[in-house]
Structures are given as structure tokens and as C-alpha cells.
C-alpha positions in Angstrom: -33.5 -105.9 119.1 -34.0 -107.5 116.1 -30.4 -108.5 115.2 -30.1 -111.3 113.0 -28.3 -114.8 113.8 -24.8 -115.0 112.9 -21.6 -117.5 112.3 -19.1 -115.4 114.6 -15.7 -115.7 114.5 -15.5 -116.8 118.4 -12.9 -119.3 118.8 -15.2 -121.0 121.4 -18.0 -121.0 118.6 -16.3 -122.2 116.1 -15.7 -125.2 118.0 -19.2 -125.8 118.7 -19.8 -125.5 114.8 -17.0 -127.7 114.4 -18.8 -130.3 117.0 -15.8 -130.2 119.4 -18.1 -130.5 122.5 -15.6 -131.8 124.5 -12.6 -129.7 123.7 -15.6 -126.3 124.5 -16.0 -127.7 127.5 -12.3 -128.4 128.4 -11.4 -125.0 127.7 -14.9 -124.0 129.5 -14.0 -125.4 132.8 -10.9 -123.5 132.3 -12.5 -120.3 132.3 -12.1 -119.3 128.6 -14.9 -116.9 128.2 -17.3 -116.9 124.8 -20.4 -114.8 123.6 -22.9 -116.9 122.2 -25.8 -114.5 122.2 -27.0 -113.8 118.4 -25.7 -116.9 117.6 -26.8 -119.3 114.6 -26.9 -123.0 115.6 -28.8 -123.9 113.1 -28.8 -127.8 112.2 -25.7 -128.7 114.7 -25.3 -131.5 117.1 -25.1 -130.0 120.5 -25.5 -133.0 122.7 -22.5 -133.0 125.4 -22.2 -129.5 125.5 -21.9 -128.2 129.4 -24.3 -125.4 128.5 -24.5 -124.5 132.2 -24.7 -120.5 132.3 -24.3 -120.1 129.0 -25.9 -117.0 127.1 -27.6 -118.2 124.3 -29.9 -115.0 123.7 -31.3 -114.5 120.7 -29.7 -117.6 118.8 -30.9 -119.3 116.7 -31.6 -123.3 116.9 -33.5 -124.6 113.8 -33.1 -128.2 113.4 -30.5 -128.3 115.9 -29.9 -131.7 118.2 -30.3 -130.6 122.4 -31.7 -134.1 122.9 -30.5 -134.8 126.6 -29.1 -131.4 127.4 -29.3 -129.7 130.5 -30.2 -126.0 129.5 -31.7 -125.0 133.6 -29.3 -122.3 134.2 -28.7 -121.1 130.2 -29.7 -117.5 129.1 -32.6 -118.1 126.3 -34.3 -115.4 126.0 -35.5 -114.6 122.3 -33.5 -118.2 121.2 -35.7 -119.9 118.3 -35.9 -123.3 118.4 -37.6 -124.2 115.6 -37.9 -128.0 114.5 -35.2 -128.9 117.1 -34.8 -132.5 118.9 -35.3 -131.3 122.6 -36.4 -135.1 123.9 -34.9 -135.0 127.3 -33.8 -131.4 127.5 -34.3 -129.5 130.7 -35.4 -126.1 130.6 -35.2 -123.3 132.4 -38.0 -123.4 135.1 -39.2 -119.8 134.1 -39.9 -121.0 130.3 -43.6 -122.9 130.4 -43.8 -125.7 128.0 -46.6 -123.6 125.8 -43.9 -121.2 125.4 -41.3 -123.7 124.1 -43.7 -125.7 122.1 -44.5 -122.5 120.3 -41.0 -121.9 119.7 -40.8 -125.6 118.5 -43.7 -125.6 116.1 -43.4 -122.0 114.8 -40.5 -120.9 115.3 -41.0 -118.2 117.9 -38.6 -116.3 120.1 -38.7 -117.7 123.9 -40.2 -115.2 126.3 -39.6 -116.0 129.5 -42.4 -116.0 131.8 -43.0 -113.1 134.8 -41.1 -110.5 133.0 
């Protein structure tokens, strides 16, 4: 699927774009539901998001600040993280660090491993 990243009109979204971390993950812990697969983060601050089982396949992270983030139990599959500040980020166990560090330098899709 080679669908591009896009600004969606999810409420939840938007208020990731709008770097409301903590009203997202208010209105997380109160069971609003979001879809941000195919998503573009490019460039945004994402530090203080609760990320935990969130679907981010196929989004896109250019540039984007995940310094300190807890991303174990996130959906990443086919994410890009190109150029993004991941000092401190935990990863899913099934991503090896070649794969991320590709991803990071180059700008490829994350493939999990043992699939």
C-alpha cells in the first residue's frame, strides 16, 4: 500500500498537530478513539504523548521530536522516521536497531522483524 501521508481531519490529530499532548491524552484515557495510521507528523513535538497502543502505520515522522517516548506497544509498521530526535525512545522489541537507524538515516519504512 503505498498511500501517502496525510493531515487528517481527526479531532484527536489535530490536537497532536496543535501540540495538545496533554489534552490527547486526557481524552485518550477516556476512551476517545483516533486513526493515526497514514498519518503526517512531519516536524512536530511529540514528547508527552501516551502513545501506548497507538497505530501509527505508515506515518510519517520526518524531523519530528519522540525524544523520551515510550513507543513498546505502538503499531509502526511502514512509519518513516527520517531525521527524527529518538534519544531515549523505546521501541518496539520486534524492530532491530539496524532497522530503525535505516529508517533514521534514509528515510526507510520500518519492517518489523520475523514477519
Amino acid at each position: 500500500m503505498n498511500k501517502k501521508p496525510e493531515v487528517k481531519k481527526d479531532p484527536m490529530y489535530m490536537l497532536l498537530r496543535a501540540v495538545a499532548s496533554a489534552d490527547f491524552n486526557s481524552r485518550k484515557a477516556h476512551g476517545e478513539k483516533c486513526d493515526l495510521t497514514h498519518c503526517d507528523f512531519r516536524g512536530l513535538d511529540l514528547r508527552g504523548l501516551d502513545a501506548a497502543g497507538l497505530d501509527f502505520s505508515h506515518s510519517y515522522f520526518r524531523q519530528t521530536d519522540l525524544r523520551g517516548m515510550d513507543l513498546s506497544t505502538s503499531k509502526l509498521e511502514g512509519a518513516s522516521l527520517n531525521g527524527a530526535r529518538i534519544s531515549g525512545t523505546y521501541f518496539p522489541k520486534e524492530l532491530s536497531a539496524n532497522e530503525i537507524t535505516l529508517s533514521l538515516l534514509h528515510g526507510t519504512r520500518l519492517r518489523y522483524s520475523g514477519k
